[in-house]
N, C-alpha and C positions, 0 to 999 in steps of 0.2 A: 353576409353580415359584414358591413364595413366597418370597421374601428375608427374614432375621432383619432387624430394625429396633432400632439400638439406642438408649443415647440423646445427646440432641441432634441425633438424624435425625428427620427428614419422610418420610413416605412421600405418595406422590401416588397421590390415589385421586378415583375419581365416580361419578354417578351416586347414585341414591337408596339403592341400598345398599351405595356407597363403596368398592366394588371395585378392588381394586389396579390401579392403570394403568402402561406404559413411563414410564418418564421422558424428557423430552425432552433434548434432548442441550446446553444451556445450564444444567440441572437437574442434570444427571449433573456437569459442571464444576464447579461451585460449589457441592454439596454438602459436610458434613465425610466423608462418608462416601468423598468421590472422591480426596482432600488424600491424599500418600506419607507416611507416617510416619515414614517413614526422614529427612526432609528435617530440617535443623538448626533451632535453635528460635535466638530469639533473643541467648539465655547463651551457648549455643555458638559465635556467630557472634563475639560481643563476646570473648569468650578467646582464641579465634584472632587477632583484633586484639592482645590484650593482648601476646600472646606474642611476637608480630609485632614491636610495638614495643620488646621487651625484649632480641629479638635484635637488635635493629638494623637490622631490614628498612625500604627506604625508602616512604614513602608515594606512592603514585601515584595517589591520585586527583587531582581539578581543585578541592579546595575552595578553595585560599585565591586560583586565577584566579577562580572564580564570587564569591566574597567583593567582590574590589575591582571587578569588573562590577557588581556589583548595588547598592556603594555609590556606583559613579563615575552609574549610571543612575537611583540613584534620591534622588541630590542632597545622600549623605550623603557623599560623600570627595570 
């Protein structure tokens, strides 16, 4: 069974006459061909932010505690 190849994929092949091989399974991961498409892209991510911020939802991350850790350790605050 030969798989379509498209592009910006690798196929993994050998031997002298480059015979389609399994992929291994570190290969199959990190492929583009293995990535969900469905997953959000950047832009998408940052909108959601934006909107976030425009309702007035509160921030929950830890930046501005890792902020003053990493000035108080590394001699700038």
């Amino acid at each position: 069974m030969e798989r379509k190849v498209g592009p910006g994929e690798t196929t993994p092949v050998q031997g002298e006459t480059q015979q389609p091989s399994p992929r291994m399974p570190h290969e199959r991961d990190e492929s583009s061909g293995s990535q969900a498409a469905d997953e959000p892209t950047g832009r998408e991510i940052g909108e959601l932010g934006r909107k976030d911020v425009e309702r007035g939802v509160k921030d929950t991350t830890k930046q501005s505690e890792l902020e003053k850790t990493y000035d108080r350790l590394s001699g700038r605050g």
